[in-house]
N, C-alpha and C positions, 0 to 999 in steps of 0.2 A: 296494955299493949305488949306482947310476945315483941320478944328479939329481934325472930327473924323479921316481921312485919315492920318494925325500926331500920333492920340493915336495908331493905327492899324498900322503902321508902327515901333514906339516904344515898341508896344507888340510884333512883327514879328523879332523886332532887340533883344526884353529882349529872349524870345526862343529859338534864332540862339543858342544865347552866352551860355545859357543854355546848349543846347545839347552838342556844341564844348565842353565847360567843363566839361561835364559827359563823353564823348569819350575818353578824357584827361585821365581822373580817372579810367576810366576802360582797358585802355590799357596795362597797368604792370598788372592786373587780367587776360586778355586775351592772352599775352605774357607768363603768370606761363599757364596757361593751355595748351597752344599750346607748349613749353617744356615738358611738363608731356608725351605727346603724343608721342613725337620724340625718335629715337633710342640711346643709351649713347653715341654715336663719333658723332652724325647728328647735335649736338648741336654747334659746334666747327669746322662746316664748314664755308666756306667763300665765298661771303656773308653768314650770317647766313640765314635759310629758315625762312621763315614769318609761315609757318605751315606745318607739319612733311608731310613726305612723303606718310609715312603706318602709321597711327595711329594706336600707341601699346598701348593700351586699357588694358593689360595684365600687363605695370608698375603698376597701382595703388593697386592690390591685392601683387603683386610681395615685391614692396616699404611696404609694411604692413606687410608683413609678413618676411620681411630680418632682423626687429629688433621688441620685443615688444612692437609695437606701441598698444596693446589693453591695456597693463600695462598703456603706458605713459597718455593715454583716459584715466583711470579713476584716476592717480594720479590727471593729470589737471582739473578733473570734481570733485574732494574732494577738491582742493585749491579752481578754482571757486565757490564751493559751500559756502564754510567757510566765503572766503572774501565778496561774496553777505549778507551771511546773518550776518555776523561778522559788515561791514561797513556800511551795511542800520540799523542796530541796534543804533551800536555805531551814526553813524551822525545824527539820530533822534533825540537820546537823548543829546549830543554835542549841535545839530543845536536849541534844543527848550530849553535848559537851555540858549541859548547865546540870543536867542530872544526872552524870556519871564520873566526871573528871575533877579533882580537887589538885585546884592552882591558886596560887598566889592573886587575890582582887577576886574571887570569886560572887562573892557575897557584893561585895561594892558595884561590879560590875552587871548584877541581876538587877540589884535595885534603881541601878541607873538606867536597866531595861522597862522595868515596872516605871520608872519616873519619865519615862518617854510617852508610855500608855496615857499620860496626863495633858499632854504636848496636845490641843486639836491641829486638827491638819491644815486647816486654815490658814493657821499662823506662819508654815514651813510652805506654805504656797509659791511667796516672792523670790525666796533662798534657792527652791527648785529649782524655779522659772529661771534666775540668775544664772544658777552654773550650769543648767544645758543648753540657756540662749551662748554663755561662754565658751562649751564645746563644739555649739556649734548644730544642737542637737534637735531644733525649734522646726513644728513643722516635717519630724522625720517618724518614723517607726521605732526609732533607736531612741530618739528622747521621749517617745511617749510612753515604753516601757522600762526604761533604764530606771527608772528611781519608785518600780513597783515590783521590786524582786524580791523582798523584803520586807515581812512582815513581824512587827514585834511580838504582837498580839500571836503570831505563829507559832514563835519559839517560844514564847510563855504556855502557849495549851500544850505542846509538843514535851516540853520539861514537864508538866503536871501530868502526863500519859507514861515515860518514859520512868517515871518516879515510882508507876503501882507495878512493873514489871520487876518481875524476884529474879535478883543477881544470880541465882545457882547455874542457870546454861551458860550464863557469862565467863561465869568463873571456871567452870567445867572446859569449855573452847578458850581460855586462857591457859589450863593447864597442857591441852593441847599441842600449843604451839602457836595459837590462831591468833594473830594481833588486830589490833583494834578497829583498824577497817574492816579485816572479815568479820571482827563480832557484829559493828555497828550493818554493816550492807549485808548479810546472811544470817544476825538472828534479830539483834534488835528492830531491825527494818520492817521484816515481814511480819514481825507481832505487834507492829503498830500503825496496820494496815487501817483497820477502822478510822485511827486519830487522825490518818493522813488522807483518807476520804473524808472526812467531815472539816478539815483544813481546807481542801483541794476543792469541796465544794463553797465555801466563804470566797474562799479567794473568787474564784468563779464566778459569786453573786456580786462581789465587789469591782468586780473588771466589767463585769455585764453595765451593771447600773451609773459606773461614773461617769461623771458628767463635767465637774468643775477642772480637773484638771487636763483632760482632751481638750474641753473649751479653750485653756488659756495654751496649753503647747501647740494646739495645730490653727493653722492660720486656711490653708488652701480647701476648699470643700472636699478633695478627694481622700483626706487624712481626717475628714470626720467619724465620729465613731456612732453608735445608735442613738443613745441620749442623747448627743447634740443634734443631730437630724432633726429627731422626734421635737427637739425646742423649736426648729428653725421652721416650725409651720405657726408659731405665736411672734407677731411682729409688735411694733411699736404703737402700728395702727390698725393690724388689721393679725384675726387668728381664726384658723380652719379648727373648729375643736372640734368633726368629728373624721376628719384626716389626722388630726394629733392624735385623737382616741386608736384609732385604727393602727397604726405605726405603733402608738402604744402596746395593743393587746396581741398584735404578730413579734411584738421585741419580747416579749412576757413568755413568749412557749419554748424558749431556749432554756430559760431555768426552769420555767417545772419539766421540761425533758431530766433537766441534770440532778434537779431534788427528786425526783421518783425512782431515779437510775441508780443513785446511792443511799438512798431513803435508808435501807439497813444499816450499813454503815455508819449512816451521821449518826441514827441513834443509836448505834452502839462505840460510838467513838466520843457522843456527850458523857452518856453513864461510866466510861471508863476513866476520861478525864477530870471527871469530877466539879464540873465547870455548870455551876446552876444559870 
């Protein structure tokens, strides 16, 4: 067997795998949609239908407007917003002090960053809950984004970006005159445009999708955010699963708007960072 007919057979086989993989990945997406479609008892037949009968095209205004889902769209587009611009902040600055600046606790201090990344979030739930029921903060805007400005995992990718950029403009806008805010906010900044879209977009999918700690800080339905909406058609007794599907698959097109929109970016903000 020639060469090429080996490589063209190893690209024919990298492909197959490919595709089978993405079919993999998209069949729980294809599955919520074809629930959205189905009648409330159709879902809970047996076997179940692979796809609805009469597609009721009519859930998805229906499911929006059963609870204020336009409310819970902009609480989670005020979090999103906050956390993008709150964690692409904070990790610049986190990320370029940890990889530029040599002070005294340096070392001690990163790894105490890295030994947070070990922390689940689980754990720091009641602590939260504690000190914004104590400012006072429960139930507001202000405590449901105040302890998501701050991402560690931020400033750890933001140092590992910050780390492959070559000191010579630095040092050059040093000799200058230029101190360290204008290095960091006019060169470092803009050359780490990629790292901070593919930050900006995490952050984003992480504000989008939370769910447990909106749960436990907002109490009044009007400070709900999309996730809990979306829960709050599964009861104790009773669950609309193709109103949940529906709400599901309309709260879904806000991130892939945001992953397509920076799609360059992330991948070129992974390969730079070096973060498999």
């Amino acid at each position: 067997m020639s060469r090429e007919r080996l490589t063209r057979r190893r690209v024919v086989a990298g492909y197959a795998a490919a595709i089978l993989l993405a079919l993999v990945m998209l069949i729980p997406f294809l599955w919520m949609l074809s629930t959205a479609l189905m009648e409330e008892f159709e879902v809970f037949q047996f076997p179940p239908p692979l796809v609805p009968a009469s597609p009721q095209w009519a859930n998805f205004p229906n499911a929006l407007t059963q609870l204020p889902f336009g409310r819970f769209f902009i609480n989670s587009g005020i979090l999103a917003a906050c956390m993008v611009v709150g964690q692409t902040f904070t990790g610049a600055l986190g990320g370029y002090a940890f990889a530029r600046f040599r002070f005294a606790g340096r070392g001690a201090a990163f790894a105490a960053y890295l030994g947070a990344l070990m922390i689940p979030g689980i754990v720091l739930l009641i602590p939260r809950f504690l000190l914004i029921d104590a400012l006072g903060g429960v139930d507001t805007i202000a405590g449901l984004v105040s302890t998501e400005l701050v991402s560690v995992w931020g400033v750890f990718m933001m140092r590992q970006f910050f780390l492959t950029l070559p000191r010579d403009t630095e040092d050059a806008a040093r000799i200058d005159g230029a101190s360290e805010w204008t290095i960091f906010w006019r060169i470092a900044l803009p050359l780490a445009r990629p790292a901070l879209a593919t930050l900006a977009l995490f952050a984003f999918i992480d504000a989008w999708k939370s769910f447990l700690w909106p749960l436990v800080v907002t109490q009044s339905m009007e400070m709900r955010t999309v996730e809990v909406g979306i829960a709050s058609f599964h009861g104790l007794y009773y669950a609309n699963w193709p109103y949940q599907m529906a709400a599901a698959v309309t709260a879904l097109v806000p991130v892939l708007v945001a992953f397509l929109a920076s799609q360059r970016f992330f991948t070129r903000g992974i390969q730079l960072t070096g973060i498999r």
